[in-house]
C-alpha positions, -999 to +999 in steps of 0.1 A: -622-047+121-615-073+093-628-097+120-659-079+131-666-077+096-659-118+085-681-126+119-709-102+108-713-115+070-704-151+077-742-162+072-749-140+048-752-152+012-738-131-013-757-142-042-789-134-019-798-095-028-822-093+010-798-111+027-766-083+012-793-058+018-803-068+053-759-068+064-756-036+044-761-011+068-746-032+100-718-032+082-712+007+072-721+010+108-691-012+117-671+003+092-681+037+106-674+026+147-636+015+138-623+048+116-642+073+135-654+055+170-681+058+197-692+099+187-694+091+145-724+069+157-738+101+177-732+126+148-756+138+131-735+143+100-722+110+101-755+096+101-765+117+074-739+099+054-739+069+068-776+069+054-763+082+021-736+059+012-765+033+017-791+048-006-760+046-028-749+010-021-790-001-032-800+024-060-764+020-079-756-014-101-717-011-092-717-002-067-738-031-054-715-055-069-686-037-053-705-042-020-716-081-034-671-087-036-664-072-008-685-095+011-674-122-008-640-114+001-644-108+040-664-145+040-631-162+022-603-141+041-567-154+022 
């Protein structure tokens, strides 16, 4: 997944609030598809919070810049 995730945001600029917006909700889908698989993607309740947890990730400062490092982080894997 730690892959997937380093291929996905390894354009995107993390100082760049549209381009973190625009990989926000690829990557809780990603994150989604490799704890839960295939069905979570079919769910409706997954959906619901998949939809949720980003409403949260743009309306809330922290957790933003939570979201902001852990892009960071996945771009410069140690």
């Amino acid at each position: 997944m730690r892959r997937d995730l380093h291929e996905l945001v390894s354009t995107v600029d993390p100082e760049d609030a549209v381009s973190l917006a625009e990989v926000r909700l690829p990557m809780l889908r990603r994150i989604l598809l490799a704890e839960w698989g295939d069905a979570a993607l079919g769910d409706y309740a997954s959906l619901v919070m998949l939809r949720s947890v980003d409403r949260l990730v743009a309306v809330d400062p922290k957790m933003r810049d939570l979201f902001r490092r852990a892009v960071v982080a996945l771009k410069h894997p140690t």
